[in-house]
Residue frames relative to the residue before (quaternion, step in Angstrom):
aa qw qx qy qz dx dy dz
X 1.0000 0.0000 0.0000 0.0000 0.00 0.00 0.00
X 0.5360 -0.7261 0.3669 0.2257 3.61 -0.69 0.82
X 0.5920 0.5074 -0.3024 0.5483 3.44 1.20 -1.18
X 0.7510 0.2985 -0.2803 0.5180 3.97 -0.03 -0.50
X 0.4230 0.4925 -0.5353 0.5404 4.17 0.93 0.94
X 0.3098 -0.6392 0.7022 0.0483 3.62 -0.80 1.70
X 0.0635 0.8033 -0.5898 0.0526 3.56 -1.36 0.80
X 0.2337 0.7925 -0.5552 0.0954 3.28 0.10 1.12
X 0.7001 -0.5544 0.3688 0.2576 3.76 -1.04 1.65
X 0.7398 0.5067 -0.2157 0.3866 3.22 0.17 -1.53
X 0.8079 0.4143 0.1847 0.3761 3.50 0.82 -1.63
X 0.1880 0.8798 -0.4347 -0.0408 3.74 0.98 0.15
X 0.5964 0.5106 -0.4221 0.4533 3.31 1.35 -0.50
X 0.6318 0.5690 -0.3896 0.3539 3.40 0.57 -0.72
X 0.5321 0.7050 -0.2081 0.4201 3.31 1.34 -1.08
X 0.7766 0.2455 -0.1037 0.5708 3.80 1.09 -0.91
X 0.2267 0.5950 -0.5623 0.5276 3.87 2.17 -0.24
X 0.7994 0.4648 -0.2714 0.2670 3.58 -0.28 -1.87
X 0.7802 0.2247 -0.2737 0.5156 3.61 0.84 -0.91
X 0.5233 0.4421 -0.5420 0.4867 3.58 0.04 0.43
X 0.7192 0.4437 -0.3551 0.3998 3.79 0.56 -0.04
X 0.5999 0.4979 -0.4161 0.4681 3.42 1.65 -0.70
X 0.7452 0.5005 -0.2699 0.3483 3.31 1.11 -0.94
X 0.6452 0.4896 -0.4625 0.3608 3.55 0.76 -0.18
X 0.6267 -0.5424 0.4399 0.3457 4.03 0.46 0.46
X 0.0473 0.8241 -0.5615 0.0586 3.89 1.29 -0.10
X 0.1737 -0.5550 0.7100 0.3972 3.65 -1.46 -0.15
X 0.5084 -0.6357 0.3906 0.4299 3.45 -1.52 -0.31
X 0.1645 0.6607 -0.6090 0.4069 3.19 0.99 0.79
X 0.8308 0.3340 -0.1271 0.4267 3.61 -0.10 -1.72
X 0.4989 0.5979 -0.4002 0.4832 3.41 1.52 -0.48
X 0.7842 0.4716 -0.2116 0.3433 3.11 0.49 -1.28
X 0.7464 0.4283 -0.3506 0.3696 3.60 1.30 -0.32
X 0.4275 0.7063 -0.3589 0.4355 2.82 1.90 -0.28
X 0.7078 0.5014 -0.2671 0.4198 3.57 0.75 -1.17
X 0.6192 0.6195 -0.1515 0.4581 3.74 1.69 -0.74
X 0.4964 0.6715 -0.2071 0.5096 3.05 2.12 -0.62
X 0.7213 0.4587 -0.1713 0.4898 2.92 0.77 -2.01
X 0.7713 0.3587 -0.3311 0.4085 3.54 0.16 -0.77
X 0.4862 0.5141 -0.5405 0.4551 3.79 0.56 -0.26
X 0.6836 0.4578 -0.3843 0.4188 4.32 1.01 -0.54
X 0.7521 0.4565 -0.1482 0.4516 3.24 1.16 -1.06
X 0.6697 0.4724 -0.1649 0.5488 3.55 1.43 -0.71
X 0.0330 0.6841 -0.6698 -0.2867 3.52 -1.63 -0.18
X 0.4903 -0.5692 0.5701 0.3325 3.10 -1.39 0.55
X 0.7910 -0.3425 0.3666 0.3503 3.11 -2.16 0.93
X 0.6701 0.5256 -0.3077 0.4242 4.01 0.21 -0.33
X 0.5995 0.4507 -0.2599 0.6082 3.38 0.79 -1.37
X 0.8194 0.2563 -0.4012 0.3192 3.45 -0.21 -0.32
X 0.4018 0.6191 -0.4944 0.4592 3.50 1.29 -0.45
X 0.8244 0.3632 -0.2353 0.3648 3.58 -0.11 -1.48
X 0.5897 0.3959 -0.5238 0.4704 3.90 1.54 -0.16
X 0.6191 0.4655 -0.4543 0.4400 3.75 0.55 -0.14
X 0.5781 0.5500 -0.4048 0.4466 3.63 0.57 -0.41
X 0.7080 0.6299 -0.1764 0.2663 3.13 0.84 -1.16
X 0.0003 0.9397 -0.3389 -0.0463 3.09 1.32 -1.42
X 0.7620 -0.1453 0.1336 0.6168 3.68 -0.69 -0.60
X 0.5049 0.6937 -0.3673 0.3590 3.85 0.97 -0.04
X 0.3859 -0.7143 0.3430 0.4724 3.60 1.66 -0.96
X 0.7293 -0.3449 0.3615 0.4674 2.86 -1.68 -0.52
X 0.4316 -0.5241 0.6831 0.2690 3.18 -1.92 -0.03
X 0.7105 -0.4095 0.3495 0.4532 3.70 -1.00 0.75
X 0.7742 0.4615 -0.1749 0.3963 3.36 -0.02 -1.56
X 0.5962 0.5585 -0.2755 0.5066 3.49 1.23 -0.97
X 0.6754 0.6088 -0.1772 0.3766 3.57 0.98 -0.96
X 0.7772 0.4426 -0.1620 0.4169 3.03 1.65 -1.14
X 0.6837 0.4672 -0.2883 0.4808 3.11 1.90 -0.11
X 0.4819 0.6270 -0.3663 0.4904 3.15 1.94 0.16
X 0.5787 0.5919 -0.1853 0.5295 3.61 1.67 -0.50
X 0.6200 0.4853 -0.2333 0.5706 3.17 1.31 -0.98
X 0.7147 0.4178 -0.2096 0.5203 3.63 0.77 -0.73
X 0.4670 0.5996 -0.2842 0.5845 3.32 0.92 -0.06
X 0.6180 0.6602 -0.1004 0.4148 3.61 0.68 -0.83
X 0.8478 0.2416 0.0515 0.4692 2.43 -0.11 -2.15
X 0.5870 0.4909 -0.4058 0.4998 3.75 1.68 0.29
X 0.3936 0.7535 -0.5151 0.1098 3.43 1.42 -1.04
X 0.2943 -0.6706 0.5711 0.3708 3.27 -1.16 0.04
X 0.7734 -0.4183 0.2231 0.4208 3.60 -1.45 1.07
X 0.9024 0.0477 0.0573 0.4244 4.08 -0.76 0.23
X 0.6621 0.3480 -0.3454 0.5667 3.37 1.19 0.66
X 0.7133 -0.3382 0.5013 0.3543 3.56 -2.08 0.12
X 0.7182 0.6370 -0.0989 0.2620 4.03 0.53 -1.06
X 0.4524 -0.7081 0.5420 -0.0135 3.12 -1.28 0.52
X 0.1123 0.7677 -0.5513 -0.3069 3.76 0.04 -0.03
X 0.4649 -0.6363 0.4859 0.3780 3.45 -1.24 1.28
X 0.4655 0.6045 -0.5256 0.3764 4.07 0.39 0.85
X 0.7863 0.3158 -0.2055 0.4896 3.23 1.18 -0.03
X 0.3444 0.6889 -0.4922 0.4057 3.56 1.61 0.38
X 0.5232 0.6073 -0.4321 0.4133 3.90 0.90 -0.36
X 0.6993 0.3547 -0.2158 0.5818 3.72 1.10 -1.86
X 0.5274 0.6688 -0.3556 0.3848 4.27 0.87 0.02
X 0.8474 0.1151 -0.1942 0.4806 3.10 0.98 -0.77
X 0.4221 0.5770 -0.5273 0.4593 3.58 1.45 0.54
X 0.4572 0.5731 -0.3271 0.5962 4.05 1.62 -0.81
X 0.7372 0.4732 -0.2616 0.4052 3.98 0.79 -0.38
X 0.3293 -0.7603 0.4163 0.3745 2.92 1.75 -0.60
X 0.2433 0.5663 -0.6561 0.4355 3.80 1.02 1.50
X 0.1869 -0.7580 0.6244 0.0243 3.43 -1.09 1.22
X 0.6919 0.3955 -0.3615 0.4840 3.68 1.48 -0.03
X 0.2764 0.8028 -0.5028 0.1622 3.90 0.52 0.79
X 0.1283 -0.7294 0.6717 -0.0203 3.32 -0.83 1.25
X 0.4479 -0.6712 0.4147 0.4207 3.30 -1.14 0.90
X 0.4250 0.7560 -0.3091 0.3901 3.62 1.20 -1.27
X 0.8182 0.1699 -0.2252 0.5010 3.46 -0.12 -1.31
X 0.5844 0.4768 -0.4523 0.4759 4.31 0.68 -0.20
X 0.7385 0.3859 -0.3572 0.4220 3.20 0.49 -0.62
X 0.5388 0.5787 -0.3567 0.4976 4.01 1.08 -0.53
X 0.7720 0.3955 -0.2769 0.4135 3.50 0.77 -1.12
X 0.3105 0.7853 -0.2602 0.4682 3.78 1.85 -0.54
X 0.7174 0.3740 -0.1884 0.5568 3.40 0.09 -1.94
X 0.6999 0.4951 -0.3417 0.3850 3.77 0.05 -1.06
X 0.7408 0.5330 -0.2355 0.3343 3.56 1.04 -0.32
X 0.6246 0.2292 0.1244 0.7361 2.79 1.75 -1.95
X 0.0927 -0.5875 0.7683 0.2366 3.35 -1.58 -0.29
X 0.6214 0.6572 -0.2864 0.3163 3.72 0.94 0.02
X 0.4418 -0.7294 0.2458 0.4608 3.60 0.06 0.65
X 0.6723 0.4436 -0.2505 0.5371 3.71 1.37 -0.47
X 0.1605 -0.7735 0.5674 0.2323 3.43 -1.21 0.04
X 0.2442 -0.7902 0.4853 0.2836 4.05 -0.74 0.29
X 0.8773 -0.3113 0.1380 0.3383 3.46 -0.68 0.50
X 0.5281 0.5594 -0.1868 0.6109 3.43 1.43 -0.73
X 0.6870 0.3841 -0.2667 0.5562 3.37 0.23 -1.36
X 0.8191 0.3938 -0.3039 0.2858 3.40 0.01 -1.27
X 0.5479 0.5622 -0.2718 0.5566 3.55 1.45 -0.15
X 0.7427 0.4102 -0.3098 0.4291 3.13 1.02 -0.38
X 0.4462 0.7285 -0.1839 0.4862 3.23 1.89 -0.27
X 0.7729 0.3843 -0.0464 0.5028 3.04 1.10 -1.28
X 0.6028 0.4319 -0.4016 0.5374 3.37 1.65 0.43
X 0.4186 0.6683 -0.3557 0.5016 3.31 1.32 -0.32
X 0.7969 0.3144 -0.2115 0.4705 3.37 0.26 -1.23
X 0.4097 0.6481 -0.3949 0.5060 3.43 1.07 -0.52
X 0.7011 0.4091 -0.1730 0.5579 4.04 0.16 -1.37
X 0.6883 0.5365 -0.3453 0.3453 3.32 0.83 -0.95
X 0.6307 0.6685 -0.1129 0.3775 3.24 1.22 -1.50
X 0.7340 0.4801 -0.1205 0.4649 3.47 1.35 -1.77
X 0.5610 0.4820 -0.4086 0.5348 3.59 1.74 -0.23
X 0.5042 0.6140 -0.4400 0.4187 3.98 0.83 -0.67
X 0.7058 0.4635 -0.3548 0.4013 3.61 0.48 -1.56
X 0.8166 0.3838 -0.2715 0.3349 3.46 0.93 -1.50
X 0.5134 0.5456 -0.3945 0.5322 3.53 1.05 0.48
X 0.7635 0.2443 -0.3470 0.4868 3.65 0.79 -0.03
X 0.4495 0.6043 -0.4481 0.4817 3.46 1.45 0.21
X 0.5188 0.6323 -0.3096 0.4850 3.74 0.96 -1.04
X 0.7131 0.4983 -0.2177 0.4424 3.17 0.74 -1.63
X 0.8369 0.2613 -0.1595 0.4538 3.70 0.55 -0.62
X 0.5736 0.4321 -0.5199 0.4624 3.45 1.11 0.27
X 0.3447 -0.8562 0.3835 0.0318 3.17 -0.23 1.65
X 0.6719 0.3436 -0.2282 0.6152 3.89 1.51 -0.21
X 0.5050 -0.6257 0.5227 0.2834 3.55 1.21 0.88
X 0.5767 0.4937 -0.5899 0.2751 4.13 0.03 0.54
X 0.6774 -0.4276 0.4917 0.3413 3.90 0.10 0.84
X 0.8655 0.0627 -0.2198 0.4457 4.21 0.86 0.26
X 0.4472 -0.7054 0.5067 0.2138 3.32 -1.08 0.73
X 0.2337 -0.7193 0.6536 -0.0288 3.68 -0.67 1.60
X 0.7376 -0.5795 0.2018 0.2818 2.58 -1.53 1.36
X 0.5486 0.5939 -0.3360 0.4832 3.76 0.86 -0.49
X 0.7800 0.4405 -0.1844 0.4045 3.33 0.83 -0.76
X 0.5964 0.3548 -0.3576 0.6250 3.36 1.25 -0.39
X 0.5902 0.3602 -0.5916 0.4148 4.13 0.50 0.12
X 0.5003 0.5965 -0.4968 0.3835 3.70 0.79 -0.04
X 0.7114 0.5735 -0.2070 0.3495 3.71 0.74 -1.67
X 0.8882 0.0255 -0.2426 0.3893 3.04 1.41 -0.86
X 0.2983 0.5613 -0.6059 0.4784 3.27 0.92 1.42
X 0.5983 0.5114 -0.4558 0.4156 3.54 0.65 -0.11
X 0.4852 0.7344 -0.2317 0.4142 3.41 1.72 -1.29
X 0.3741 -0.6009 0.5393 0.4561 3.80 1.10 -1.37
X 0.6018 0.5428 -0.3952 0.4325 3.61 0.79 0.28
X 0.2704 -0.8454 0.4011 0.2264 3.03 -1.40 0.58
X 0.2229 -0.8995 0.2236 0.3019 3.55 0.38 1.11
X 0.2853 -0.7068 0.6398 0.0987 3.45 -1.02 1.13
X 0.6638 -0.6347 0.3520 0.1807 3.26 -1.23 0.85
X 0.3094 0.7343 -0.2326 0.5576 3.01 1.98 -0.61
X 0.9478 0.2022 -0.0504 0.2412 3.37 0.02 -1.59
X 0.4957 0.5364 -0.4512 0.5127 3.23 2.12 -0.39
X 0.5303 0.6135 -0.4089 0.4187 3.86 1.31 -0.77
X 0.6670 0.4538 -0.4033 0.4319 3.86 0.48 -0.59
X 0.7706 0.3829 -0.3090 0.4052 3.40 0.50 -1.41
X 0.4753 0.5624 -0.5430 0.4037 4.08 0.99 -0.15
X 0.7079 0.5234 -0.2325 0.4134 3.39 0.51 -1.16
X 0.6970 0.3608 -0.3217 0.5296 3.66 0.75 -0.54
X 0.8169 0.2921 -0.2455 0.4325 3.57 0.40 -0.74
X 0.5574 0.6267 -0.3586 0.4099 4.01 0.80 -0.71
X 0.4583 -0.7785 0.4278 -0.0307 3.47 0.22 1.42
X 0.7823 0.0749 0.1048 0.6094 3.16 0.28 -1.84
X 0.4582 -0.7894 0.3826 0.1433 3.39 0.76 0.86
X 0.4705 0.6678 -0.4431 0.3692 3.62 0.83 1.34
X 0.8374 -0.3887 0.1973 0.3297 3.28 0.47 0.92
X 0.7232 0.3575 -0.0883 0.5843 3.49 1.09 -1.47
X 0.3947 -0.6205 0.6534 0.1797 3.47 -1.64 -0.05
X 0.1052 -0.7528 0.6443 -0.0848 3.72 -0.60 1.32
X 0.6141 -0.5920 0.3530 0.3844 3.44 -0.58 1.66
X 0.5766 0.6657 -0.3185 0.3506 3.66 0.64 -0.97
X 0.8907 0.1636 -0.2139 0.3662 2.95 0.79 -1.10
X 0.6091 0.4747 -0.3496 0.5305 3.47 1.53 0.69
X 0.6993 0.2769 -0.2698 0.6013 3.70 1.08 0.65
């Protein structure tokens, strides 16, 4: 039956992953790891990105690599090695970069290539760029909100950062993110340990 054929451009295996799963009668147990599968390829967890922001001009982490590979891919254009650098904007929002100007991807792009595509190298090499590019953005708007100039963001100050953010902060959540990111367990955020 046509209407219950999943078709996505970018991604044909995924496209028959999806119907061979509608069709096989799954519980949602198995649904559900299946769906936990996929996103551990397509997703990073709260860590992985700490350590790609930690990282910085240092590189990727393995795991980071493989979903930068995987994304890579799943952009490739059709019968070739490549990328077109027209789609490095929808690549790293797919990466889960939430600060993507076209201006500064496309500035950092030219500096790499002069070609409209890019091959793996380049595009890896792109994606550390922007990476460095990204980790100066945070540490300018961290600057910006550590408001007594001491190099860490106290608790008052991150309910500022992210009510400024559009969130509203619940106690709940400034309590999760201390715990995940506070390193040396003292109370405060040090750029270090949020970039």
């Amino acid at each position: 039956v046509m209407h219950d054929l999943v078709v996505d451009p970018l991604s044909p295996a995924r496209a028959a992953e999806l119907a061979m799963a509608k069709g096989s009668g799954s519980s949602g147990a198995r649904t559900s790891l299946q769906r936990q599968q996929r996103l551990e390829v397509l997703l990073p967890d709260a860590q992985e990105v700490l350590d790609r922001l930690r990282g910085g001009s240092e590189g990727f982490s393995d795991s980071e690599k493989q979903r930068v590979r995987a994304t890579f891919l799943r952009f490739q254009v059709p019968d070739s090695h490549d990328v077109h650098k027209e789609d490095l904007c929808a690549i790293l929002k797919h990466l889960g970069y939430v600060q993507v100007e076209l201006s500064i991807v496309e500035g950092i792009a030219t500096k790499i290539s002069e070609y409209a595509t890019m091959e793996y190298t380049d595009f890896l090499d792109f994606m550390l760029r922007y990476s460095v590019h990204e980790q100066e953005q945070f540490k300018k708007k961290f600057d910006e909100f550590d408001e007594d100039g001491n190099g860490e963001f106290d608790i008052e100050e991150i309910i500022k950062y992210v009510s400024h953010l559009g969130y509203t902060p619940l106690r709940s959540t400034i309590c999760e993110a201390m715990d995940l990111v506070d390193i040396n367990g003292d109370g405060a955020l040090q750029f270090e340990e949020v970039a």
